[in-house]
Short mmCIF file of the C-alpha atoms (twelve columns), coordinates in Angstrom:
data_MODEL
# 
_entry.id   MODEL 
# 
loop_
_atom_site.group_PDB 
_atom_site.id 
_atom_site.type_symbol 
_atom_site.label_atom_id 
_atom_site.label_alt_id 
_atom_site.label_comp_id 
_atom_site.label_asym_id 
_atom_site.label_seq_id 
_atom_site.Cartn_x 
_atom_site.Cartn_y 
_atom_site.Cartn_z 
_atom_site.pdbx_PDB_model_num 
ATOM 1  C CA . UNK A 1  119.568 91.353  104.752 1 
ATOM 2  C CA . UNK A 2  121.689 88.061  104.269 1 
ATOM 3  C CA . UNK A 3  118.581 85.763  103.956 1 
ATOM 4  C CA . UNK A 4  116.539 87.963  101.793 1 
ATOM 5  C CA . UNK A 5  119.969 88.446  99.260  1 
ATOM 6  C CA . UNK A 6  120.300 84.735  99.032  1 
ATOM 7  C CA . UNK A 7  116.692 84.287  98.138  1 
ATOM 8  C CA . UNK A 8  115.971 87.210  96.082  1 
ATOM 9  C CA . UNK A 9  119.645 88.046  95.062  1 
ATOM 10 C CA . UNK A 10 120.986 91.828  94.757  1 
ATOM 11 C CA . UNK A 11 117.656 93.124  93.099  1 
ATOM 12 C CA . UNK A 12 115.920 93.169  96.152  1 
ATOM 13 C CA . UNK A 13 118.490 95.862  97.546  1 
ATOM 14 C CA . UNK A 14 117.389 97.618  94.026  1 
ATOM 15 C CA . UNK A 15 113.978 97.673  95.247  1 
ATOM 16 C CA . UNK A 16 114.369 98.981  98.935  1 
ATOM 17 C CA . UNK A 17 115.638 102.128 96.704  1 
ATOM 18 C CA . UNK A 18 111.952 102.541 96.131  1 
ATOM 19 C CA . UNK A 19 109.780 105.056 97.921  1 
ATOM 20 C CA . UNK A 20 106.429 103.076 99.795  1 
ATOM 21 C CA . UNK A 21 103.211 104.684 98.073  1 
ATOM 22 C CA . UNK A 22 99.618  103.724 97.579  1 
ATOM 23 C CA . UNK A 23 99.552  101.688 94.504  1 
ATOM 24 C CA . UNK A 24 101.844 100.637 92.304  1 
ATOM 25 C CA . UNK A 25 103.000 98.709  88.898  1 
ATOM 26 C CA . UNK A 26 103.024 95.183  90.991  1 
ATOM 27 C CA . UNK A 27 100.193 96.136  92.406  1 
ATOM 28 C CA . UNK A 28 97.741  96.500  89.495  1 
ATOM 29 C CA . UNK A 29 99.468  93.522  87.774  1 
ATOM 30 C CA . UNK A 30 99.476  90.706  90.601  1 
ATOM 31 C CA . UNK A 31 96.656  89.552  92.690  1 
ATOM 32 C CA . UNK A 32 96.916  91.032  96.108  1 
ATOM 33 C CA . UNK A 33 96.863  88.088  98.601  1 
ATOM 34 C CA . UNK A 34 99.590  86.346  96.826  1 
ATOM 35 C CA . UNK A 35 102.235 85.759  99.246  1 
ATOM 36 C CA . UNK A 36 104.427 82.455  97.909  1 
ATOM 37 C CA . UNK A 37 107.762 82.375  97.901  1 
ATOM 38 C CA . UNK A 38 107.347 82.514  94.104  1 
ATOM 39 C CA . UNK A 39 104.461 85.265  93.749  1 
ATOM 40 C CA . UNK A 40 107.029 87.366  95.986  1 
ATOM 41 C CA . UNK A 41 109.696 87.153  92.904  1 
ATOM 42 C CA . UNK A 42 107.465 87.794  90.889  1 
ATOM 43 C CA . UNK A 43 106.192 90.967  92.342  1 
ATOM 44 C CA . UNK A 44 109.814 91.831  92.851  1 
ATOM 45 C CA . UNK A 45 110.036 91.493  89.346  1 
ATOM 46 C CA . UNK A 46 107.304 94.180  88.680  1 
ATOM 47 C CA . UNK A 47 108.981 96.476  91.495  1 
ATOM 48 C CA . UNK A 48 112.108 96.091  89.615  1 
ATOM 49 C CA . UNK A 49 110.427 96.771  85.985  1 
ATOM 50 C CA . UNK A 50 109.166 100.065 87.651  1 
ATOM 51 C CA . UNK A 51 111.921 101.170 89.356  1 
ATOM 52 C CA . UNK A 52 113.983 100.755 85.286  1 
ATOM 53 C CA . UNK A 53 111.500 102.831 83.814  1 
ATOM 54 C CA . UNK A 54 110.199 105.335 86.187  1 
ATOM 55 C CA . UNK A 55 108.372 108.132 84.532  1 
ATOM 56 C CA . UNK A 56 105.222 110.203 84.357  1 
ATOM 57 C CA . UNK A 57 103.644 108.090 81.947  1 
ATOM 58 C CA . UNK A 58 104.020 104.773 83.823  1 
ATOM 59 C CA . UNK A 59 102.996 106.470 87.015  1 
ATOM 60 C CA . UNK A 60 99.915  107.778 85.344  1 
ATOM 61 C CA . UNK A 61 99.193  104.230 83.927  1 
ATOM 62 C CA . UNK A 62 99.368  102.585 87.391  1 
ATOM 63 C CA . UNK A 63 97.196  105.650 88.779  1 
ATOM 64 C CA . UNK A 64 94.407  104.993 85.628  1 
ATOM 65 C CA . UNK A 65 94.640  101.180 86.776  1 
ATOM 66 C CA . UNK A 66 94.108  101.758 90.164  1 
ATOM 67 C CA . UNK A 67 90.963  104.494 89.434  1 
ATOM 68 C CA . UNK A 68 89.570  101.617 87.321  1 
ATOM 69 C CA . UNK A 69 90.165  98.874  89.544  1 
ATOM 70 C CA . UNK A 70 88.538  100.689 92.215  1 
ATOM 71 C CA . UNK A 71 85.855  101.566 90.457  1 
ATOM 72 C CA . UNK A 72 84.570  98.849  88.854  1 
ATOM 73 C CA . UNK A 73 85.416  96.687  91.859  1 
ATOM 74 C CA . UNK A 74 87.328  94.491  90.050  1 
ATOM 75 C CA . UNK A 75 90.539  93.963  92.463  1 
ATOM 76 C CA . UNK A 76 92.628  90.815  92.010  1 
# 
């Protein structure tokens, strides 16, 4: 846990606080495959944003951009 606090600082502990599910807010904002040390902040950043402002109405959101996503086959 060392490595990852000096790279990512104490958010990332924030983020381990979150449950593992299907989609999610960084998920429907940031293009899948992106795996730099950057991109990885900056999905952190959307984990982080999530876990701030959990509610019903953001979790619907990310489940309407997901629906759509699939849908029209329009993934990042």
């Amino acid at each position: 846990m060392s490595t990852l606090r000096r790279y990512f600082g104490t958010s990332y502990e924030e983020r381990l606080l979150l449950q593992p599910g299907i989609t999610g807010w960084a998920q429907v904002h940031y293009p899948y495959a992106a795996s730099s040390p950057e991109d990885n902040k900056r999905k952190l950043q959307y984990d982080l944003y999530y876990y701030k402002n959990i509610s019903f109405e953001l979790d619907m959101s990310i489940l309407l951009k997901t629906i759509r996503t699939v849908l029209t086959a329009s993934g990042r």
